[in-house]
C-alpha positions in Angstrom: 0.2 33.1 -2.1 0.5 29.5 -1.9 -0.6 27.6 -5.1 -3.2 24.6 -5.2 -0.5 22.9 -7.1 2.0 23.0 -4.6 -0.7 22.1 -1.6 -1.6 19.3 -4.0 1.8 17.9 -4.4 2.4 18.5 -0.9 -0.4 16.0 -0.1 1.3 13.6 -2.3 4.6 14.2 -1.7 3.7 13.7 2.1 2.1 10.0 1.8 -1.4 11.6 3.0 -2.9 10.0 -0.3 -1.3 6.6 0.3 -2.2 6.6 3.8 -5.8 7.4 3.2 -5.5 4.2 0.6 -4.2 2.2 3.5 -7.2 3.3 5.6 -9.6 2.4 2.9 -8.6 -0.8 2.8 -8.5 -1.5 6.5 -12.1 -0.4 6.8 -13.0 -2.8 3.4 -11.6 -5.2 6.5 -14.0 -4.5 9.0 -17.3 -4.2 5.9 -15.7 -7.6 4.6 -15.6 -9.6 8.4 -18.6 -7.5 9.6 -16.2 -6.0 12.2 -17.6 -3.0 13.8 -15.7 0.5 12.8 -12.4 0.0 14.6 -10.6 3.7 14.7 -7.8 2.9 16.5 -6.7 0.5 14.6 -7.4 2.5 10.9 -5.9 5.4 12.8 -3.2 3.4 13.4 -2.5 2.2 9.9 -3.2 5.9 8.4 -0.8 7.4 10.2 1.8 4.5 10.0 1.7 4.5 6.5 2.7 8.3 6.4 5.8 7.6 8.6 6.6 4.2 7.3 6.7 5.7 3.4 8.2 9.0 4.5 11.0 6.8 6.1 11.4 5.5 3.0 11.3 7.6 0.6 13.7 10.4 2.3 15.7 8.3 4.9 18.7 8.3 2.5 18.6 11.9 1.9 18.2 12.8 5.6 21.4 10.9 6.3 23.3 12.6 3.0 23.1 15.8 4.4 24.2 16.8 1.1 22.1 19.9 0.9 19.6 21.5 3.2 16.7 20.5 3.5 13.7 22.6 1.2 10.4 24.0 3.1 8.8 21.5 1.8 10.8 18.6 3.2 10.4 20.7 6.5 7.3 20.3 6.8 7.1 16.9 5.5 9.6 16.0 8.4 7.2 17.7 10.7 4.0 16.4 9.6 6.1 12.7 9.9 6.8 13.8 13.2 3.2 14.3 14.1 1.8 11.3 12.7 5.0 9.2 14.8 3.3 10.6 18.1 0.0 9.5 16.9 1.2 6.1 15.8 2.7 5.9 19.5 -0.8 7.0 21.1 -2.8 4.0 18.8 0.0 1.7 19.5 -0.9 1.4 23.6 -4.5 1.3 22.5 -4.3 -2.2 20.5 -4.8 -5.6 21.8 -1.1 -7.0 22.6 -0.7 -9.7 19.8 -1.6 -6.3 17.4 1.1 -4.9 18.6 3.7 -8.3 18.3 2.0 -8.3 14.6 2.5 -4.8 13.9 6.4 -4.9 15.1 6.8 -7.6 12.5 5.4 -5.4 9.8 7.8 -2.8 11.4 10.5 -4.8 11.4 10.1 -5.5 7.5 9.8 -2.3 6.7 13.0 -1.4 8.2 14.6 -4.5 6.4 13.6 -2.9 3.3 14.6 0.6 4.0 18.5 0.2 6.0 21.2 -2.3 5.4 21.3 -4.8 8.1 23.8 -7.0 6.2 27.9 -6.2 6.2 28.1 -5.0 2.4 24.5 -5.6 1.6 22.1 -3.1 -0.1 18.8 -3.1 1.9 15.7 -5.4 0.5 14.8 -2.6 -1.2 17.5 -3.3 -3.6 17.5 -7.0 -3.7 16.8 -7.7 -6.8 13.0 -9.2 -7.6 12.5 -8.9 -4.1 10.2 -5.4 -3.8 7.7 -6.1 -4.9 6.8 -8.6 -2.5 8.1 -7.2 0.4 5.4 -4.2 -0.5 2.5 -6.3 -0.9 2.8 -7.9 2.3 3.3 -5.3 4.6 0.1 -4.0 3.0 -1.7 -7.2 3.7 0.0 -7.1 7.3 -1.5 -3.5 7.7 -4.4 -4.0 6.1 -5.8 -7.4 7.1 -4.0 -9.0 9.3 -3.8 -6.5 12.2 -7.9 -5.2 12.3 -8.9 -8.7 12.4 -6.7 -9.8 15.1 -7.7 -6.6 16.5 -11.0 -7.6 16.6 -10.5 -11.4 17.7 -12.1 -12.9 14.7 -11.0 -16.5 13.9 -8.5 -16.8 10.9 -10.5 -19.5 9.3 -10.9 -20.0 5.6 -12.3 -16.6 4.5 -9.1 -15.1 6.1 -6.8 -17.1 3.9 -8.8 -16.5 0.8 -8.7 -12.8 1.9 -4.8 -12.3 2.3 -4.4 -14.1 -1.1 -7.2 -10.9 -3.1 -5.4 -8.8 -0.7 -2.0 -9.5 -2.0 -3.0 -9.8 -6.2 -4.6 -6.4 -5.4 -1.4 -4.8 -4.2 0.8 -6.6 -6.6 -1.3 -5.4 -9.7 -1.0 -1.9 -8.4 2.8 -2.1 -7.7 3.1 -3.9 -11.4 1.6 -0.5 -12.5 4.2 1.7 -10.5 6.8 -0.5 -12.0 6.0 0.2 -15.8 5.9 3.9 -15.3 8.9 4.1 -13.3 10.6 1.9 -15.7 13.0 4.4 -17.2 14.5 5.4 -14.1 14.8 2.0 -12.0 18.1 0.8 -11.6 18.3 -2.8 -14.0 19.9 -4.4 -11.2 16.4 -4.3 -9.5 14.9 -7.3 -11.7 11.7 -5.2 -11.6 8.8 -7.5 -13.3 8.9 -5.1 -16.4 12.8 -5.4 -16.8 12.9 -9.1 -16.7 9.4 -9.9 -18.8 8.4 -6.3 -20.9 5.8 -4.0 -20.7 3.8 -6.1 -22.4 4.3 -9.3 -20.7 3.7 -7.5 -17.1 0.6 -6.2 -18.4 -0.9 -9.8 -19.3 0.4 -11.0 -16.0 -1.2 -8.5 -13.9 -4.6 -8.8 -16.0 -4.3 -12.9 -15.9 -3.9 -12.4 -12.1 -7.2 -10.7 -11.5 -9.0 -13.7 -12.4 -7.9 -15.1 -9.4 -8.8 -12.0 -7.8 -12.4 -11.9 -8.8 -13.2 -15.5 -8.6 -11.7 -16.5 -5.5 -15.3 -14.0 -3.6 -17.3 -17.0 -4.7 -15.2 -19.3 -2.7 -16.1 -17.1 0.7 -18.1 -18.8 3.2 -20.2 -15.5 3.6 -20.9 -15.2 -0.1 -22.5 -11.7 -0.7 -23.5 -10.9 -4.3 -23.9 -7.5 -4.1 -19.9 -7.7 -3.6 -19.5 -9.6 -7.0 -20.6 -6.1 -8.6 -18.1 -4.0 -6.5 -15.3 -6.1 -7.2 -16.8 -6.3 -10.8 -15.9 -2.3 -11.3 -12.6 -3.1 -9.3 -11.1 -5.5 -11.7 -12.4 -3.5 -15.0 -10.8 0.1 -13.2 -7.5 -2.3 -12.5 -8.0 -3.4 -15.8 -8.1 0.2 -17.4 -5.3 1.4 -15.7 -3.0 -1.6 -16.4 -3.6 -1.3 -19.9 -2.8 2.5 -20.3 0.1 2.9 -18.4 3.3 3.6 -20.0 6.6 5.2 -19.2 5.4 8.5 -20.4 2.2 8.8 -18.2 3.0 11.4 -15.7 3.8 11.4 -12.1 -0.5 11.8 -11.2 -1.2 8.8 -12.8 0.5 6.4 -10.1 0.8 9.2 -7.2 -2.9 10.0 -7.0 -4.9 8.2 -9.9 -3.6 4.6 -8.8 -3.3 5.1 -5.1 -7.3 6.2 -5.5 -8.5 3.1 -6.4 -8.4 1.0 -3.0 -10.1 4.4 -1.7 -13.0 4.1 -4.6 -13.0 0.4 -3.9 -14.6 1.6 -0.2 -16.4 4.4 -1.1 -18.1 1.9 -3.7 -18.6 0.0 -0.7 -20.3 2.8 1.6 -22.3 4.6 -0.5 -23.7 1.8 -3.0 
């Protein structure tokens, strides 16, 4: 009999939970820009984010052929599989400068997974570099395409939107980076190797300052948002604080990736 546990994992192992984060977010898009439910294009981002992250995270294994592969990364190949037809099936469906867009974000994501340089590591191993590479492909995914999508002009609110989009996604990465502090390779120049714990901690809470204030800057100013992004900053805020390299694997995989999801359920039920 097959065990929660392992269904549960499965789901995380298999970028499901990251993908439905990536969906959140787009639809915080269309609430944000008053952009009417666009499903091809979350679709498109849900199931792009579980073969873009499943790329990454067992390309190089793939390729080693060192062992075969478990059941689980069976299925995992197959579900990948799957989700690559769907992502093809979206992909014919969105306005032609999506598609330019989202073949840019591709591209970057293949810059960060395979070494395009003669005796280069990929991006993903330049050092300092991650981070930032990550938090713009989300803001690509989950901005930039659903609003071009939708034709809506990239006027101020859009610029003030890619900057929250992109403190969001780096406070969360900050938090991956101080658990997985133990194991990352010191060549990486993570932001917890080169300025502590401590100091990434005080960064990431000194960046959501920025975060928060820069909604009453919004052309569109809604208050009832203030209150959303209020519980945002203070569940960042919590999370920051407590992590540690000795939290375990849940507290990143599923408890972290949650928070863009309870960012939009805030959203659709309060």
């Amino acid at each position: 009999m097959i065990s929660i546990k392992r269904v549960f994992d499965f789901y995380l192992h298999s970028s499901v939970h990251v993908a439905l984060s990536v969906y959140a977010l787009v639809r915080m898009t269309h609430y944000m820009f008053n952009i009417n439910a666009d499903e091809t294009v979350a679709n498109f981002a849900f199931l792009g984010t579980i073969v873009g992250y499943n790329f990454v995270k067992y390309d190089a294994l793939a390729r080693a052929k060192k062992r075969a592969m478990r059941t689980e990364l069976k299925l995992i190949a197959f579900l990948s599989l799957l989700s690559l037809i769907g992502v093809g099936y979206y992909f014919f469906q969105l306005e032609r400068i999506t598609q330019i867009v989202s073949i840019l974000v591709l591209a970057l994501t293949l810059l960060y997974t395979l070494p395009f340089f003669p005796n280069r590591k990929n991006a993903r191993n330049w050092a300092g570099v991650k981070i930032y590479i990550v938090a713009l492909c989300w803001v690509g995914v989950t901005l930039v395409l659903p609003l071009i999508n939708a034709h809506v002009t990239l006027g101020n609110d859009f610029f003030l939107k890619c900057i929250q989009r992109f403190i969001l996604v780096f406070v969360l990465i900050l938090i991956f980076e101080i658990i997985d502090m133990p194991n990352d390779d010191p060549h990486l120049h993570t932001v917890p190797q080169q300025i502590g714990i401590r100091g990434t901690k005080l960064t990431g809470l000194l960046l959501l300052v920025p975060f928060y204030c820069l909604e009453f800057l919004k052309y569109h100013f809604v208050e009832e948002q203030l209150i959303v992004n209020a519980i945002l900053v203070i569940l960042l805020s919590m999370f920051l604080v407590f992590a540690n390299e000795k939290r375990s694997k849940y507290y990143t995989a599923f408890w972290v990736e949650s928070i863009p999801i309870i960012w939009w359920l805030m959203v659709v039920f309060f």
